[in-house]
Backbone as JSON, one array per atom type, in Angstrom:
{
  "sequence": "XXXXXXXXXXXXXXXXXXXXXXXXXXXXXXXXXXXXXXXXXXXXXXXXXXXXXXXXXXXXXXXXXXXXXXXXXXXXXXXXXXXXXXXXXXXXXXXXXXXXXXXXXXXXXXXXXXXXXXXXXXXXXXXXXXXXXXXXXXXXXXXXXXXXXXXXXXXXXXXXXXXXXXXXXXXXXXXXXXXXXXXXXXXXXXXXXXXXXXXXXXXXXXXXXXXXXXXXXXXXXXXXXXXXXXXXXXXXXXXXXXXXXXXXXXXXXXXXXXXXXXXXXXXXXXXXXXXXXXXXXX",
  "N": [[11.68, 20.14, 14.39], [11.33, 23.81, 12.96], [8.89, 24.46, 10.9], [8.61, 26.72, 8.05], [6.83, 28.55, 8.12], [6.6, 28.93, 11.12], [8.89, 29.58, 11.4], [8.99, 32.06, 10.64], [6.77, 33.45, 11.77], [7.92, 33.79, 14.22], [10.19, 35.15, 13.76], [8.75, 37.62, 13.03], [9.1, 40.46, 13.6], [11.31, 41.04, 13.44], [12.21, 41.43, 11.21], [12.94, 42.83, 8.13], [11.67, 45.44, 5.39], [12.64, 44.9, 2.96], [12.99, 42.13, 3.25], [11.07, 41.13, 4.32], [9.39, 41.14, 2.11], [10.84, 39.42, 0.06], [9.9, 37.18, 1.59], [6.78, 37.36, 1.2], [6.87, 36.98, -1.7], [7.65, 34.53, -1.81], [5.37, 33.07, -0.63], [3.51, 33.58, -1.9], [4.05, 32.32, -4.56], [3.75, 29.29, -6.39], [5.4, 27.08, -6.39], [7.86, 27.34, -4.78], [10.44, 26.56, -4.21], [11.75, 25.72, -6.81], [12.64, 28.38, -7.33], [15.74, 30.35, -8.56], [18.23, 32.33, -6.74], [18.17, 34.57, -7.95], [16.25, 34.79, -9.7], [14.5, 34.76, -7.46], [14.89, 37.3, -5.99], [14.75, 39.37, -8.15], [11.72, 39.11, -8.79], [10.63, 39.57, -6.12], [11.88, 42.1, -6.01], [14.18, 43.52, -4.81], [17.02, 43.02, -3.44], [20.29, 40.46, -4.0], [21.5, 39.74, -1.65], [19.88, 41.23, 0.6], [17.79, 38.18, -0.02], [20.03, 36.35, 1.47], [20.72, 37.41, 3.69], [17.93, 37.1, 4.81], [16.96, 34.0, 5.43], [19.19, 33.73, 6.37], [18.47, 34.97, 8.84], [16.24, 33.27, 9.83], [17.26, 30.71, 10.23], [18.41, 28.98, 8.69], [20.93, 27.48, 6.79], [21.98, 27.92, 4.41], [20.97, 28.82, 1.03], [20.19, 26.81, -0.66], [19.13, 25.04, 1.57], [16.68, 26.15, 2.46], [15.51, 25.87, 0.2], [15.19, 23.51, 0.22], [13.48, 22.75, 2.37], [11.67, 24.46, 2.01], [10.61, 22.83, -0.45], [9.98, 19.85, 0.75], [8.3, 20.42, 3.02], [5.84, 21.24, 1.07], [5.16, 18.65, 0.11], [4.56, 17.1, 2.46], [1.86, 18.7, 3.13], [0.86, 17.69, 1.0], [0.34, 15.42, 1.04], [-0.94, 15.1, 3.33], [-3.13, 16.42, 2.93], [-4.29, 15.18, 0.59], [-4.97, 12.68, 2.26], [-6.84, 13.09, 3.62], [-8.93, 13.81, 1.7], [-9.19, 10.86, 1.07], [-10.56, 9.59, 2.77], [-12.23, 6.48, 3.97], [-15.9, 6.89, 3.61], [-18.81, 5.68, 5.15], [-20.85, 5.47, 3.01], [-19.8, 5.05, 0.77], [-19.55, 3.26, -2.13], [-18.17, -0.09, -3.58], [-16.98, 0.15, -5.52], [-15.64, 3.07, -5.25], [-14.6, 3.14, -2.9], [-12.09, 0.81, -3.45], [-11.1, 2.86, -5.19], [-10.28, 4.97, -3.24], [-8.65, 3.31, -1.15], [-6.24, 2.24, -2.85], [-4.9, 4.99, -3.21], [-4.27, 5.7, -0.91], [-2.43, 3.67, -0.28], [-0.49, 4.47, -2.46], [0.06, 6.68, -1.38], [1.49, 6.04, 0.6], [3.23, 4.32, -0.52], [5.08, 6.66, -2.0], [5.65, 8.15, 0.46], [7.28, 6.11, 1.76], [9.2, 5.17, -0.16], [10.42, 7.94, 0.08], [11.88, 8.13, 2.74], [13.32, 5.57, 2.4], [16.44, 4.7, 2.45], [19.36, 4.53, 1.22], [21.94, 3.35, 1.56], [21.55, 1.85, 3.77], [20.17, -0.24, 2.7], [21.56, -1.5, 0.7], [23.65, -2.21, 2.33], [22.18, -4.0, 4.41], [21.45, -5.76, 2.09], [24.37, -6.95, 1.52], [24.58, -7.89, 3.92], [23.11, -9.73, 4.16], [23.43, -11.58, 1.89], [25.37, -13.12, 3.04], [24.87, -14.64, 5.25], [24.71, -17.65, 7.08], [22.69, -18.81, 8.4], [19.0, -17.79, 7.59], [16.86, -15.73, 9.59], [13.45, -14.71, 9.93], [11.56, -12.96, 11.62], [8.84, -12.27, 13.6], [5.62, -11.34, 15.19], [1.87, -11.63, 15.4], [0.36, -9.93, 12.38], [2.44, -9.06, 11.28], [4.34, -11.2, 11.78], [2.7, -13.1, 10.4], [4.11, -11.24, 7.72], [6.64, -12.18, 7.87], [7.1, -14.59, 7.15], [6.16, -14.39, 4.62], [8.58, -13.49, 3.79], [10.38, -15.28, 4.36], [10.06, -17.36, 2.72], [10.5, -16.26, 0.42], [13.15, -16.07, 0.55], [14.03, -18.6, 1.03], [14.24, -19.75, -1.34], [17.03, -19.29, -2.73], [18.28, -21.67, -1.76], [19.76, -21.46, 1.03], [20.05, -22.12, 4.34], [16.65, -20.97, 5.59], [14.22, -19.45, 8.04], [11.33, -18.5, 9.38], [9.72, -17.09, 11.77], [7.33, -17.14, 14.37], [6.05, -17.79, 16.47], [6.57, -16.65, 20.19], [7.74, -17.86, 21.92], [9.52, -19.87, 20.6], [10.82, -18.28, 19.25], [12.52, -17.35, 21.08], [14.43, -19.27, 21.8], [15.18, -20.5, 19.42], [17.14, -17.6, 19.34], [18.81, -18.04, 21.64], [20.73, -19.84, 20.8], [21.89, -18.68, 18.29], [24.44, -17.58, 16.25], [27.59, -15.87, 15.38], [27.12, -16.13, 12.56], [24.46, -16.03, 11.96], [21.51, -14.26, 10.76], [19.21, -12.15, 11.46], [15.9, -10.85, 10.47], [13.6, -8.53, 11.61], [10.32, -7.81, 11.94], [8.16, -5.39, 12.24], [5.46, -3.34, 12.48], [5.17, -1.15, 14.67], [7.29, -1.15, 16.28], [7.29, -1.57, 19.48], [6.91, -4.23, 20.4], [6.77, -6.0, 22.56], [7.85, -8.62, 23.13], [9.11, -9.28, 21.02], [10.71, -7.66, 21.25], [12.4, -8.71, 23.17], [13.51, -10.87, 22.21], [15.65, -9.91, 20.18], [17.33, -8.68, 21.83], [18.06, -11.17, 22.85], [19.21, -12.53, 20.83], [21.09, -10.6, 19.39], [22.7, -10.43, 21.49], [23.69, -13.45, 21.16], [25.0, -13.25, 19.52], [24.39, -12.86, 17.1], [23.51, -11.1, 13.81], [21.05, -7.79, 13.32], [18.45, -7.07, 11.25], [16.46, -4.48, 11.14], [13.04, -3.76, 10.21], [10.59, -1.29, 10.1], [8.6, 1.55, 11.95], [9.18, 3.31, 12.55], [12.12, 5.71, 13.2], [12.38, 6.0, 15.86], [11.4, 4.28, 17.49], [11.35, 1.86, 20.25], [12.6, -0.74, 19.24], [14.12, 0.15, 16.28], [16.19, 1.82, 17.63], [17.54, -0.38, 18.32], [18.47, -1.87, 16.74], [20.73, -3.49, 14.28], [21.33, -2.79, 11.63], [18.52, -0.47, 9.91], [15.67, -0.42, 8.52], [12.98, 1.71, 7.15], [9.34, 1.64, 6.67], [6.59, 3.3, 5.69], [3.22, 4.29, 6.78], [-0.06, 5.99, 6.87], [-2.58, 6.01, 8.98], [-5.79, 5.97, 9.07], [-9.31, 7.41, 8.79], [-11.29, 5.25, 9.33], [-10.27, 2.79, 8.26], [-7.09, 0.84, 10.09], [-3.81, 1.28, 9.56], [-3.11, -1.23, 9.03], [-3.48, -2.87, 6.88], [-2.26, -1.32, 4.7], [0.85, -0.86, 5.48], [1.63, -3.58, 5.7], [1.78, -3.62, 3.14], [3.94, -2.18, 2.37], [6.03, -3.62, 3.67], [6.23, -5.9, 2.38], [6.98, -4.71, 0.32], [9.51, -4.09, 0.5], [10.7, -6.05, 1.57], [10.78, -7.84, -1.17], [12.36, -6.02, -2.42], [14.92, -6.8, -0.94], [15.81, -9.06, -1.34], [15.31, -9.45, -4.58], [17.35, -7.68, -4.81], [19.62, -8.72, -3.92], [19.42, -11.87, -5.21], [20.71, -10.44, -7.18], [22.83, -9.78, -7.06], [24.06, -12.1, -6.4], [24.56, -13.63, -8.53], [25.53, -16.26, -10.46], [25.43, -19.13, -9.04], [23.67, -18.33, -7.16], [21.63, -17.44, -8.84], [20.96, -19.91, -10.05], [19.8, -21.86, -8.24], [17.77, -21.01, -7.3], [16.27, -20.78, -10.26], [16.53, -23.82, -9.23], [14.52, -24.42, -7.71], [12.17, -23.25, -8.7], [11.59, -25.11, -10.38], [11.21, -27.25, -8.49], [9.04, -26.76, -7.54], [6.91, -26.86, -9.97], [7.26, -29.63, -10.61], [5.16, -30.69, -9.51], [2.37, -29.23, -9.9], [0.01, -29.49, -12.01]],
  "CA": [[12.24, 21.23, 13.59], [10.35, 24.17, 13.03], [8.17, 24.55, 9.69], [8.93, 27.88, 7.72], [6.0, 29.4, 8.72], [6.92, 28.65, 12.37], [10.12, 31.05, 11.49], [8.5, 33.5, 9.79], [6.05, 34.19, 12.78], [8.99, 33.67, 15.49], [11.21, 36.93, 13.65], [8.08, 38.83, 11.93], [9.02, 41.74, 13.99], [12.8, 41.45, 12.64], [12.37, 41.61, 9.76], [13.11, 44.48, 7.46], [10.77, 45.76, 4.3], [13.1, 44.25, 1.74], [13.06, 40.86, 3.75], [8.76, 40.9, 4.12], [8.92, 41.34, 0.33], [10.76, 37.93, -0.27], [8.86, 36.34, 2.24], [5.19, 37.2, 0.36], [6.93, 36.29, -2.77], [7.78, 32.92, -1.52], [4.38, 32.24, 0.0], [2.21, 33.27, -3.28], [4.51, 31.4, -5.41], [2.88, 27.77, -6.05], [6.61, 26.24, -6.15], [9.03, 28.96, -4.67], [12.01, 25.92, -4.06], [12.32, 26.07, -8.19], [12.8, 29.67, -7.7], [16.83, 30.38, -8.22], [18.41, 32.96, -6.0], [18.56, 35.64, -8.36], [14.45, 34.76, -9.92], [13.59, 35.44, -5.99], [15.52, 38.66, -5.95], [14.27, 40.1, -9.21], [10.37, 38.84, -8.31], [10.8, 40.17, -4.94], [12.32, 43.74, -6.23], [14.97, 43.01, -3.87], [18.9, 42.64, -4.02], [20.19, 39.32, -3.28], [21.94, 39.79, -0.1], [18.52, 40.67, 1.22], [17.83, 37.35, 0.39], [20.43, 35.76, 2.19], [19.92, 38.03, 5.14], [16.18, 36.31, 5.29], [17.29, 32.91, 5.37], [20.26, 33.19, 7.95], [17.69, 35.15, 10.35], [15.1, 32.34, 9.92], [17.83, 29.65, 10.37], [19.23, 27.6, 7.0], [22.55, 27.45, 6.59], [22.19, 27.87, 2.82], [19.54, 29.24, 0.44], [19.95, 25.42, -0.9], [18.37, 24.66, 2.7], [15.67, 27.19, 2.31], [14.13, 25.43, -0.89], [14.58, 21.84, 0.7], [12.26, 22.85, 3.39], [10.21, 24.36, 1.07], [9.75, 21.49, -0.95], [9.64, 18.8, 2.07], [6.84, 21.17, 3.7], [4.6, 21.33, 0.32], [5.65, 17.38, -0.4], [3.84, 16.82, 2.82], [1.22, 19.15, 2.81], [0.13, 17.36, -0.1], [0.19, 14.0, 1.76], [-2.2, 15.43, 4.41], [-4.61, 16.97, 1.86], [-4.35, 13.77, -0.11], [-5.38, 11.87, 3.36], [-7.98, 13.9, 4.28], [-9.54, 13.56, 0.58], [-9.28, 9.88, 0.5], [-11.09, 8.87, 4.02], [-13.71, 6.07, 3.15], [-17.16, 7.12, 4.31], [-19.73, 4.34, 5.27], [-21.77, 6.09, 1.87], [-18.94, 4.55, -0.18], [-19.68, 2.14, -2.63], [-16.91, -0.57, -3.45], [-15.59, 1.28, -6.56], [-14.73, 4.19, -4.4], [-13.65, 2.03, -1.5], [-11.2, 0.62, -4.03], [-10.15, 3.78, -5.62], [-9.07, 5.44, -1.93], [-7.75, 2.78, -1.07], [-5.5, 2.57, -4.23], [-4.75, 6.69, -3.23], [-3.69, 5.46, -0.04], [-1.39, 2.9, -1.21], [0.14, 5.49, -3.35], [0.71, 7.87, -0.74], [2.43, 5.36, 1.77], [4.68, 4.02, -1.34], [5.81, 7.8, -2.14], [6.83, 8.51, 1.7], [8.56, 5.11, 1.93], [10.25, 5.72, -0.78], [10.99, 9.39, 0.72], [12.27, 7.18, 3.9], [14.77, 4.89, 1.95], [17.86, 5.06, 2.51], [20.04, 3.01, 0.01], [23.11, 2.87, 1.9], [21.09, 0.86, 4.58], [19.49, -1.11, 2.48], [22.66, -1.99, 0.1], [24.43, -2.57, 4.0], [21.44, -4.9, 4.39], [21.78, -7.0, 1.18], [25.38, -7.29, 1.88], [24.57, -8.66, 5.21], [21.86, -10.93, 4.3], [23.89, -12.67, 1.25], [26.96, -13.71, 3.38], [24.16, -15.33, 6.25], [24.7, -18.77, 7.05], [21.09, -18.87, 8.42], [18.49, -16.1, 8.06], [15.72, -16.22, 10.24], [12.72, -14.03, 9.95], [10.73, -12.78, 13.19], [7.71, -11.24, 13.71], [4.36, -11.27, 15.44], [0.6, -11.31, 14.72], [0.48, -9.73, 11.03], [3.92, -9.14, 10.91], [4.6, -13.27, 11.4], [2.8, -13.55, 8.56], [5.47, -10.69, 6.94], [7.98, -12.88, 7.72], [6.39, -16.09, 6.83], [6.44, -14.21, 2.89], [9.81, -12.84, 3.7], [11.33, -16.92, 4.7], [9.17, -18.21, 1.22], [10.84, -15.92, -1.16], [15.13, -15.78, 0.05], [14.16, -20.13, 0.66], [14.68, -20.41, -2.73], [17.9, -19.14, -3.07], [18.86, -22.22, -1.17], [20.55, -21.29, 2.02], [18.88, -22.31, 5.64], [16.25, -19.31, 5.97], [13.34, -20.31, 8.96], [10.31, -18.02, 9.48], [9.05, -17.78, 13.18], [5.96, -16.07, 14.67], [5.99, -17.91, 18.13], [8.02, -15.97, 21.02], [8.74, -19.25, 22.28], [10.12, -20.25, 19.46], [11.38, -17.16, 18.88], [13.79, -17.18, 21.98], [14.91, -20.46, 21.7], [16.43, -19.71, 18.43], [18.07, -17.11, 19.37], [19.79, -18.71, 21.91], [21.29, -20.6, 19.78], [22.32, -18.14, 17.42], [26.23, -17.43, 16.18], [27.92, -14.3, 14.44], [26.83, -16.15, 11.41], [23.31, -16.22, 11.86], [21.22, -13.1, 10.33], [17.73, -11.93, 11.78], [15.44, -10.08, 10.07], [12.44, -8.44, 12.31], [9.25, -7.0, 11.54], [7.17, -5.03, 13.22], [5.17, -2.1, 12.43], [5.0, -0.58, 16.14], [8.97, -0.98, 16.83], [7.25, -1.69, 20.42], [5.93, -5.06, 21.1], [7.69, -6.84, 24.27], [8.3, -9.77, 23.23], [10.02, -9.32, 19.93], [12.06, -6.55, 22.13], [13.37, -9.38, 23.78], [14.3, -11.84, 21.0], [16.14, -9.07, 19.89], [18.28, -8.91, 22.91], [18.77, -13.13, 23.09], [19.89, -12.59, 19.54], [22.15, -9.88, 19.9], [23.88, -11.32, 22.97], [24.55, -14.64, 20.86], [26.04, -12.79, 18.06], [23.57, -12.76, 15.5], [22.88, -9.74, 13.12], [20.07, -7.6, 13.11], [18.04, -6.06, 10.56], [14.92, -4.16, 11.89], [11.83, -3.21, 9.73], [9.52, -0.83, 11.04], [7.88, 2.33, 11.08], [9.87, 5.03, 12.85], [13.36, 5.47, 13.61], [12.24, 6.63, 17.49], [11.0, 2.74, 18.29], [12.38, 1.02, 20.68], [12.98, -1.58, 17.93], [14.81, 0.87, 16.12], [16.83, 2.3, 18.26], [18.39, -1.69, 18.53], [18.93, -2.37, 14.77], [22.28, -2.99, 13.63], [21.07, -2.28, 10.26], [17.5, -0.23, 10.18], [15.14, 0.0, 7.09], [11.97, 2.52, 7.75], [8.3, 2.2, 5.59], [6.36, 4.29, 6.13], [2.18, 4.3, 6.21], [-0.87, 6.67, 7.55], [-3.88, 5.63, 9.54], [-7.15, 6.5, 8.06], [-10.66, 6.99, 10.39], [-12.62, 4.37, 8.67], [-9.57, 1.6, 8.63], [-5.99, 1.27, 10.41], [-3.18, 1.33, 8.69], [-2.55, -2.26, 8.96], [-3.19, -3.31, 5.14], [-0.96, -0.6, 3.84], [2.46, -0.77, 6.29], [2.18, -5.08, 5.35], [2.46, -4.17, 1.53], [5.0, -1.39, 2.25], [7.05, -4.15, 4.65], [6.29, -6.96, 1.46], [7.75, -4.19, -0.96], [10.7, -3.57, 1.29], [11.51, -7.52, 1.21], [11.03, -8.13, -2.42], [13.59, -5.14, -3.13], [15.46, -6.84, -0.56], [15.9, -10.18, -2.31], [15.82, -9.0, -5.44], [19.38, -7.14, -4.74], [20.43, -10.2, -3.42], [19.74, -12.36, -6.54], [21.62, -9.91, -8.43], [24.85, -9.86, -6.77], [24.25, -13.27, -5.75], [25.91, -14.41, -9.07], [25.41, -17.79, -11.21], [25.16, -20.08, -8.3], [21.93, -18.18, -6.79], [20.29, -18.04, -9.97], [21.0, -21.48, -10.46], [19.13, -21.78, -7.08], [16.35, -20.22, -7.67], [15.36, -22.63, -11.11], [15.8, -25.3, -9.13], [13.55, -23.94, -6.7], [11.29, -22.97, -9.48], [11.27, -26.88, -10.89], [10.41, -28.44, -7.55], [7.2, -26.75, -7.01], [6.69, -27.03, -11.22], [6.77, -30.68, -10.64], [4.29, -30.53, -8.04], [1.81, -29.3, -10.41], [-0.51, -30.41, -13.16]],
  "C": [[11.12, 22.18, 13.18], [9.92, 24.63, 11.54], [8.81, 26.22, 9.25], [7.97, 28.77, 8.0], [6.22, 29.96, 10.12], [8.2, 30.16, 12.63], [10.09, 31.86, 11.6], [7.62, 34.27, 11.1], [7.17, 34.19, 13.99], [10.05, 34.69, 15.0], [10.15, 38.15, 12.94], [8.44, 40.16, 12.22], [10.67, 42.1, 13.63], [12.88, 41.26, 11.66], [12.27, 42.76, 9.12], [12.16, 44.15, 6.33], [11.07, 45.0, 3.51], [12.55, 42.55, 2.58], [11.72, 40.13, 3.92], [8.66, 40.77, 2.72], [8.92, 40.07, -0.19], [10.08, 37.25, 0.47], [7.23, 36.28, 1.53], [5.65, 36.74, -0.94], [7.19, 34.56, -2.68], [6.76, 32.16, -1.56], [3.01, 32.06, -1.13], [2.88, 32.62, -4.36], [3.99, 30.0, -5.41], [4.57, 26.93, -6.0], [7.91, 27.21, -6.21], [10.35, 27.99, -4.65], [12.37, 25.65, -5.3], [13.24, 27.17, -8.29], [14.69, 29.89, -7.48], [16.88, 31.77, -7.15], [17.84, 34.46, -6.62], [16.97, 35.67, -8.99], [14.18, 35.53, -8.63], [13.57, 36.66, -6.09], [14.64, 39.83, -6.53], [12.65, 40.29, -8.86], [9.73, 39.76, -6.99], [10.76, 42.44, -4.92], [13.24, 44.23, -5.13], [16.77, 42.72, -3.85], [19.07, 41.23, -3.51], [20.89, 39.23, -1.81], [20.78, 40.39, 0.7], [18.0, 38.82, 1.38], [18.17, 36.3, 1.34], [20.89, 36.47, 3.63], [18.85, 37.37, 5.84], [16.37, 35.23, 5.81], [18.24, 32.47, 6.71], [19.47, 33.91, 8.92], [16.48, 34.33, 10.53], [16.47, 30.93, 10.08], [18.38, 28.77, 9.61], [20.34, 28.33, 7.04], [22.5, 28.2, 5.51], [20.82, 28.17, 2.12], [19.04, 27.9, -0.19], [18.62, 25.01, 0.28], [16.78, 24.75, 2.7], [14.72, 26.2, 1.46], [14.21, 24.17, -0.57], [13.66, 22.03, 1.2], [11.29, 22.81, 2.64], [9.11, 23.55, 0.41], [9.09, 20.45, 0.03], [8.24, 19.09, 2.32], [5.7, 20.78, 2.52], [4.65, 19.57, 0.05], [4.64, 16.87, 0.94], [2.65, 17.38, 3.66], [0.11, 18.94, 2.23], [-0.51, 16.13, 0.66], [-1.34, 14.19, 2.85], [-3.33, 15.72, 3.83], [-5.3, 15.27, 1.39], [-5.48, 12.59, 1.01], [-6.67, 12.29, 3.81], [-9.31, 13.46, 3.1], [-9.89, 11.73, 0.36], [-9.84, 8.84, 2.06], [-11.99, 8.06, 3.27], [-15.21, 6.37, 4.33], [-18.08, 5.71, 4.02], [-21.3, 4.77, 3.68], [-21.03, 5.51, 0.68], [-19.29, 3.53, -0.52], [-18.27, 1.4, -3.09], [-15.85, -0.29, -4.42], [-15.13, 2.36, -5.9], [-13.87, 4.14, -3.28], [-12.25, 1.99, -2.83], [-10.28, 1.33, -4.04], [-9.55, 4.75, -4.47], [-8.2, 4.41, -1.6], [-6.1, 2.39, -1.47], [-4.68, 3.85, -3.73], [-3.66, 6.23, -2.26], [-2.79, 4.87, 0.49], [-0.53, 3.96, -1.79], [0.98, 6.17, -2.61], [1.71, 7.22, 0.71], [3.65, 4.69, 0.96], [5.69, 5.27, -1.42], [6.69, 7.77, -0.88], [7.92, 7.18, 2.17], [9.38, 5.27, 1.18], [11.19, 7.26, -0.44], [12.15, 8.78, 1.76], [13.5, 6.57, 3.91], [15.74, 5.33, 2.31], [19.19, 4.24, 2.1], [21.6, 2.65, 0.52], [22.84, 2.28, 2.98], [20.9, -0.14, 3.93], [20.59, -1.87, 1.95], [23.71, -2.78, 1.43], [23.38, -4.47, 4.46], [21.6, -6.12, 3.6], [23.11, -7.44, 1.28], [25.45, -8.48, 2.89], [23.85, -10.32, 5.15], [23.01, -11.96, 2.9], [25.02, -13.59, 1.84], [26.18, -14.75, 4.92], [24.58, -16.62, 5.97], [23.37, -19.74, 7.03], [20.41, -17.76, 8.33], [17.28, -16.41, 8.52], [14.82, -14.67, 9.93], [12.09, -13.88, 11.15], [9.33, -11.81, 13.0], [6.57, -12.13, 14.41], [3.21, -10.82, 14.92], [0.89, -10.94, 13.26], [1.53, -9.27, 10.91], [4.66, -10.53, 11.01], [4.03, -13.8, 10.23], [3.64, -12.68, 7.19], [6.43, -11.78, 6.73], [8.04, -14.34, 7.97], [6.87, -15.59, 5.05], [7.41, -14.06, 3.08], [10.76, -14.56, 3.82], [10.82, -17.76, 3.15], [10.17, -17.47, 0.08], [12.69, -16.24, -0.89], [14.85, -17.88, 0.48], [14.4, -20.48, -0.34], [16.0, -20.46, -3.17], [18.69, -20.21, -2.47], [19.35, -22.54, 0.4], [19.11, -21.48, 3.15], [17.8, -21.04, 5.59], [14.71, -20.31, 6.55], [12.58, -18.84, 9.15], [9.65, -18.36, 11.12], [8.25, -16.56, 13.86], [5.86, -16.24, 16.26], [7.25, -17.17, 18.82], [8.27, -16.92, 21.84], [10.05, -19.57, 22.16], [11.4, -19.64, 19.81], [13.02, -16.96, 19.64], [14.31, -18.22, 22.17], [15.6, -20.8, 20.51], [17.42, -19.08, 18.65], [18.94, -17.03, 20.79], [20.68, -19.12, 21.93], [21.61, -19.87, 18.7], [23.78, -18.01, 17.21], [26.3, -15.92, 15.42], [27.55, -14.85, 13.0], [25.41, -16.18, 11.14], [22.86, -14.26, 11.53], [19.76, -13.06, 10.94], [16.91, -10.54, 11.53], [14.33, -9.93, 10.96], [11.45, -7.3, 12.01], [8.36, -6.74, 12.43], [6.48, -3.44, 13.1], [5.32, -0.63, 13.3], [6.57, -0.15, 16.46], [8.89, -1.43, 18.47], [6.55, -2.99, 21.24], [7.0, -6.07, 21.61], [8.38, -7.81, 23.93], [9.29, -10.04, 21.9], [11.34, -8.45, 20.3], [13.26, -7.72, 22.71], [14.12, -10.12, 23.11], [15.08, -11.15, 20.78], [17.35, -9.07, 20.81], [18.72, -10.2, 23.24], [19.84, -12.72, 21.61], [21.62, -11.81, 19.2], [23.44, -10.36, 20.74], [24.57, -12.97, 22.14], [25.5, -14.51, 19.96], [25.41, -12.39, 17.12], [23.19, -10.95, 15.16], [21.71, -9.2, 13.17], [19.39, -6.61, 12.4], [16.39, -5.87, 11.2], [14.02, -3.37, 10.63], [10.94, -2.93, 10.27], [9.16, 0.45, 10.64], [8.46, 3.87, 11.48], [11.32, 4.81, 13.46], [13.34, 6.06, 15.22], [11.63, 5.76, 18.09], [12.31, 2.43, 19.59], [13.88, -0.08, 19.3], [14.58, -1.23, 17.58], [16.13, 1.13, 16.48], [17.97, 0.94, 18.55], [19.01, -2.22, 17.23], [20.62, -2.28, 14.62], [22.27, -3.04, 12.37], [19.37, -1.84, 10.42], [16.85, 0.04, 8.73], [13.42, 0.3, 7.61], [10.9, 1.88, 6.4], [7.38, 3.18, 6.61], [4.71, 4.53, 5.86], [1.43, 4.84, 7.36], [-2.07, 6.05, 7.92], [-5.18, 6.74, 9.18], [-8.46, 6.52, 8.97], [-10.97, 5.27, 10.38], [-11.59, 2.64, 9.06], [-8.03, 1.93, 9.09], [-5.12, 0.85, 9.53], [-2.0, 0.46, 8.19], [-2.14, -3.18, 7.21], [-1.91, -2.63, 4.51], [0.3, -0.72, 4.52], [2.2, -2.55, 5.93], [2.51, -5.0, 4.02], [3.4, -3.03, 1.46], [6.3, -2.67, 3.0], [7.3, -5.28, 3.04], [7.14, -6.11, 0.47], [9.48, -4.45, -0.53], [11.52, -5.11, 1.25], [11.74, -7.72, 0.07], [11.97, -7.25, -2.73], [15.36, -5.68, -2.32], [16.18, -8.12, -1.35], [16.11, -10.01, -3.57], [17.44, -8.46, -6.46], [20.23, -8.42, -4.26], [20.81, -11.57, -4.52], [20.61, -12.2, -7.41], [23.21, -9.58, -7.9], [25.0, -11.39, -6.18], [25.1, -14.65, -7.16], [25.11, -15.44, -9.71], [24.78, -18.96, -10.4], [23.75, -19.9, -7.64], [20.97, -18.04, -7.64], [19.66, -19.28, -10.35], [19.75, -22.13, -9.29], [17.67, -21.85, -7.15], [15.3, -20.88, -8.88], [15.49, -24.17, -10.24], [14.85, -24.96, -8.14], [12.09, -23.88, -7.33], [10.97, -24.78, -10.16], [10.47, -27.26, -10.07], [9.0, -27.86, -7.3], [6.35, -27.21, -8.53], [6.06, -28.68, -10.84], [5.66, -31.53, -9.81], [2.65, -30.57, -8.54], [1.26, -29.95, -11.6], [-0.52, -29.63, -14.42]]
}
């Protein structure tokens, strides 16, 4: 889709006087998608049907449209600045290590959260409380995702198995039914062998929720429920630390919702879950 700038240079030569006017008022404004129709207008020195002249020959439906972009664009704008500012240089001592790091964190929680999409995820917890079994999947540092992801809904009782081998992996789902649930992690959306589990699973019946990092994966593109995070690669390190505690957030909110519509009996669950390791200790 093309940026508003992108517009602006692709009709500069159709554009009329009044219509250049709102356009420089837009661009020296520090937050022009505040600006109502009739602020632009006035600012501008401009009528408002100029305005919405500008807008339908640059492409938005709606002057609404107009200031989404707007925002979106400066929303990640910022993200890029932000990224650029928070590289670690080999001059970095480990308080500044930290504190990018920290930045960088920050700025991969925001766009996941941008990402969400709560009528997946709510689709998701639905899915996952009515499981008979729920299996977790993943490879390399995503097997250990869904190693934490089989530790935390185990409590609530119900079968839930954690598996990293693609052995394994397809030998499960084999054996899967329409009651079985499979959650899969994978940052990439593209690694072979989880592609395939995916397809045993499928074919036996079983559900599938996919965690990952773009909705243009393979992966993806297979989900019968899809939940996106969302994290940037940095020179210095990849952007393996941050997309495992965006995938760990993305479970704990997943569970979480699950607890809470899960009622009396999964709370109940959950202390005794909390006892047996209690008694474990000293």
């Amino acid at each position: 889709m093309l940026s508003f700038e992108e517009r602006i240079n692709s009709k500069v030569n159709a554009l009329t006087i009044a219509e250049k006017k709102v356009v420089e008022q837009l661009k020296m404004h520090e937050q022009p998608f505040l600006l109502s129709m009739n602020e632009l207008s006035t600012l501008s020195n401009v009528s408002e049907p100029s305005v919405v002249r500008l807008y339908r020959k640059l492409g938005y439906a709606s002057y609404q449209e107009l200031k989404v972009a707007l925002a979106q664009e400066q929303v990640n704008n910022n993200y890029s600045t932000m990224s650029n500012q928070n590289e670690i240089s080999d001059e970095d001592l480990a308080d500044v290590v930290f504190d990018k790091i920290s930045d960088q964190l920050s700025i991969a929680m925001s766009m996941t959260k941008k990402k969400l999409n709560v009528k997946h995820m709510e689709e998701a917890v639905q899915i996952i409380s009515k499981a008979k079994r729920l299996f977790f999947f993943g490879q390399g540092l995503s097997g250990t995702m869904a190693e934490d992801g089989a530790h935390k809904f185990m409590r609530i009782g119900n079968t839930t198995i954690a598996v990293k081998d693609p052995h394994y992996q397809a030998i499960y789902a084999n054996h899967m039914n329409k009651e079985d649930v499979v959650i899969v992690i994978s940052h990439s959306g593209e690694t072979v062998n989880i592609i395939e589990v995916v397809k045993m699973s499928q074919k036996s019946g079983a559900y599938v929720i996919v965690i990952t990092s773009s909705s243009n994966t393979t992966l993806a593109k297979m989900a019968d429920t899809l939940l996106l995070t969302q994290a940037q690669e940095t020179e210095k390190r990849s952007d393996a630390m941050v997309s495992r505690l965006m995938q760990l957030t993305l479970i704990d909110t997943l569970f979480t919702r699950v607890v809470a519509i899960g009622g009396s009996r999964v709370k109940e669950s959950i202390n005794i879950s909390r006892l047996a390791v209690t008694r474990m200790k000293k």
